[in-house]
C-alpha positions in Angstrom: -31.7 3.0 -2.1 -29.2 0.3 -1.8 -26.8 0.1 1.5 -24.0 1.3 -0.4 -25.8 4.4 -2.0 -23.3 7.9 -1.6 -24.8 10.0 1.0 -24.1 13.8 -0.2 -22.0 14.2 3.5 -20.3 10.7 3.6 -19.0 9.5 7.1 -19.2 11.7 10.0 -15.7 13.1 10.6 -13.7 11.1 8.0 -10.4 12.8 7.8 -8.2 10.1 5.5 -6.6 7.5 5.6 -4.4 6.4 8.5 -2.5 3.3 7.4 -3.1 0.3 5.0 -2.1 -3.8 5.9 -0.4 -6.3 4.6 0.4 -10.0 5.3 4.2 -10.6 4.7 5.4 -13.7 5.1 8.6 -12.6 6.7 8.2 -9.5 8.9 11.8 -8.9 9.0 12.2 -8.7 5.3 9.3 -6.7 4.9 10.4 -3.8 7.3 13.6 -3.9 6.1 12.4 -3.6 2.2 10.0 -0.5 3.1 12.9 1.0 5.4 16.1 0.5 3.7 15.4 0.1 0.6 11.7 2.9 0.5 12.5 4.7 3.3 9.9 4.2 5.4 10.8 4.6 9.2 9.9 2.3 11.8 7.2 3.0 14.5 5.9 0.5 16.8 5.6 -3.6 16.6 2.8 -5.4 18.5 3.7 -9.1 19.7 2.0 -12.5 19.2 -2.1 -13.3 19.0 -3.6 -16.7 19.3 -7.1 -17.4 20.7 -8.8 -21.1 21.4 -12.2 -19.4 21.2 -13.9 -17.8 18.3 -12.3 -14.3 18.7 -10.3 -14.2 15.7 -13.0 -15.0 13.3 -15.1 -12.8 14.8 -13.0 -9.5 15.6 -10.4 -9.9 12.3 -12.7 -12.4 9.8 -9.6 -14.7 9.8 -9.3 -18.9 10.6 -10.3 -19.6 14.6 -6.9 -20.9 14.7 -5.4 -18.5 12.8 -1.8 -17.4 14.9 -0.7 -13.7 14.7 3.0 -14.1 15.0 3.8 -10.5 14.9 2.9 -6.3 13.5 5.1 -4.0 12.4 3.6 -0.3 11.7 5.9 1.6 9.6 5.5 5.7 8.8 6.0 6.8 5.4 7.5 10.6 4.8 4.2 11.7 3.7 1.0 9.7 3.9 -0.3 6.8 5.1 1.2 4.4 7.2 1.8 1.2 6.4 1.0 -2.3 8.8 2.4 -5.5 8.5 1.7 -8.9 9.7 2.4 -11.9 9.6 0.0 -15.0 10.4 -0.1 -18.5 9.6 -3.3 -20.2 9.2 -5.1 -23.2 7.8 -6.2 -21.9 4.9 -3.8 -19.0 4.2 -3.8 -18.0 0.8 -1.0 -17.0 -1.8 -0.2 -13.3 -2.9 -3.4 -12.2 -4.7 -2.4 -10.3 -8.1 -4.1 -7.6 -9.1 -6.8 -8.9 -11.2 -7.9 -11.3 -8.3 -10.8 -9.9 -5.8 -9.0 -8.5 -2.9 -6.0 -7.6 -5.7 -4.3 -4.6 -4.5 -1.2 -2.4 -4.9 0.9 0.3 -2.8 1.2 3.5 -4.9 4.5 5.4 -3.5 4.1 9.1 -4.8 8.2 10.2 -5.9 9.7 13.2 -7.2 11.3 11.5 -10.2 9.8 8.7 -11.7 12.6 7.9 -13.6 15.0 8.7 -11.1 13.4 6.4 -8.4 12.9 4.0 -10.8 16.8 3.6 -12.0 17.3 3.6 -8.3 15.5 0.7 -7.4 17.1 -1.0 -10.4 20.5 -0.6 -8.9 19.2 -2.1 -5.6 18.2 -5.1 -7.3 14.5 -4.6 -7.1 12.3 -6.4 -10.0 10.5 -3.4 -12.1 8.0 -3.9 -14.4 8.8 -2.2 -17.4 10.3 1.9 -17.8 8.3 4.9 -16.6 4.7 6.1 -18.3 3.8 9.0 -18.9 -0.2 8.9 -19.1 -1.6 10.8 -22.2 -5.1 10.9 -21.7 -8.0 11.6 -19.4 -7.8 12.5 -16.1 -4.5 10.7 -15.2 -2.2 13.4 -18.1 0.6 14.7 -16.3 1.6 11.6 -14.4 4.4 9.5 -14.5 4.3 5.5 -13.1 5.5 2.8 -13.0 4.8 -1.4 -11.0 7.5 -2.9 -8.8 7.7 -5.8 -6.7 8.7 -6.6 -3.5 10.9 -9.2 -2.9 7.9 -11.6 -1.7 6.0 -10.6 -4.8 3.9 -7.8 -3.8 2.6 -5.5 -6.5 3.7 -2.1 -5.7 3.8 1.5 -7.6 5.9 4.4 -8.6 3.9 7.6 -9.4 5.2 11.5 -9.7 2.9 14.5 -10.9 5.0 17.2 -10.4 2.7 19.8 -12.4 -0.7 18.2 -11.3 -2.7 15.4 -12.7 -5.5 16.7 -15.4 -8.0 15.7 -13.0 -6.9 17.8 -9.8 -6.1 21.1 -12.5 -9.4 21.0 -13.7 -11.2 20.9 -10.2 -8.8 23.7 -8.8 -7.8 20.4 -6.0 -4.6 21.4 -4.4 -1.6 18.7 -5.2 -1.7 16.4 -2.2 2.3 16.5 -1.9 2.8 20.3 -2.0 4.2 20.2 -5.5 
């Protein structure tokens, strides 16, 4: 048995997931992108981090010198919350896409697809492409759609008002009350 073999219990009191971070390179523009234009609300900011010693390698596997300039959590309506940062470093990296290792995405579940989707249009923000409907598999009965931030992040619009095949079939209740 390998050390990443599914134990039939998983971890001890895991109840979900509290928040998911990102590094931004502006803070401001970040929180005001998820606030204004998502309508995320703000919650707390933490302030600056720099260490001489190894601390940051070892407590946040970033550079020794890496700086922490700032954090910003934000709460969305429903869900997760969402942390930003923003760190300069030595060998600080460029906006991964999705098909690079460590690739990732913010899924942001709406009401309307299509209606959240012509709104961000009329704020300006890049989408990628109209609303899908999937028509196989376990995804039938959603609707989605990639945007992007204005840094470039890869983000998503998804609505399954009547369930997703998948939840339907295993009698799983819709996670947004729907």
């Amino acid at each position: 048995m390998d050390k990443f073999t599914r134990t039939p219990h998983g971890m001890p009191g895991l109840r979900g997931l509290d928040h998911a971070g990102f590094t931004v390179p502006d803070l401001q523009q970040a929180e005001d992108f998820f606030c204004e234009v998502l309508g995320c609300h703000p919650s707390y900011a933490l302030g600056s981090l720099q260490r001489d010693d190894a601390w940051m390698a070892e407590n946040l596997n970033v550079h020794p010198r890496a700086v922490l300039h700032g954090v910003r959590f934000l709460r969305c309506p429903n869900g997760a919350s969402i942390e930003l940062f923003a760190y300069q470093a030595p060998d600080q990296q460029p906006q991964p896409r999705n098909t690079d290792i460590g690739g990732h995405h913010l899924a942001f579940y709406v009401d309307d697809c299509h209606a959240a989707t012509a709104y961000l249009r009329a704020r300006g923000v890049r989408v990628l492409g109209e609303p899908k409907a999937s028509q196989l598999g376990p995804s039938v009965g959603q609707t989605w759609v990639y945007f992007l931030t204005p840094w470039g992040m890869q983000c998503e619009l998804v609505s399954y008002p009547q369930g997703k095949a998948c939840d339907l079939q295993c009698g799983r209740a819709h996670p947004f009350g729907n």
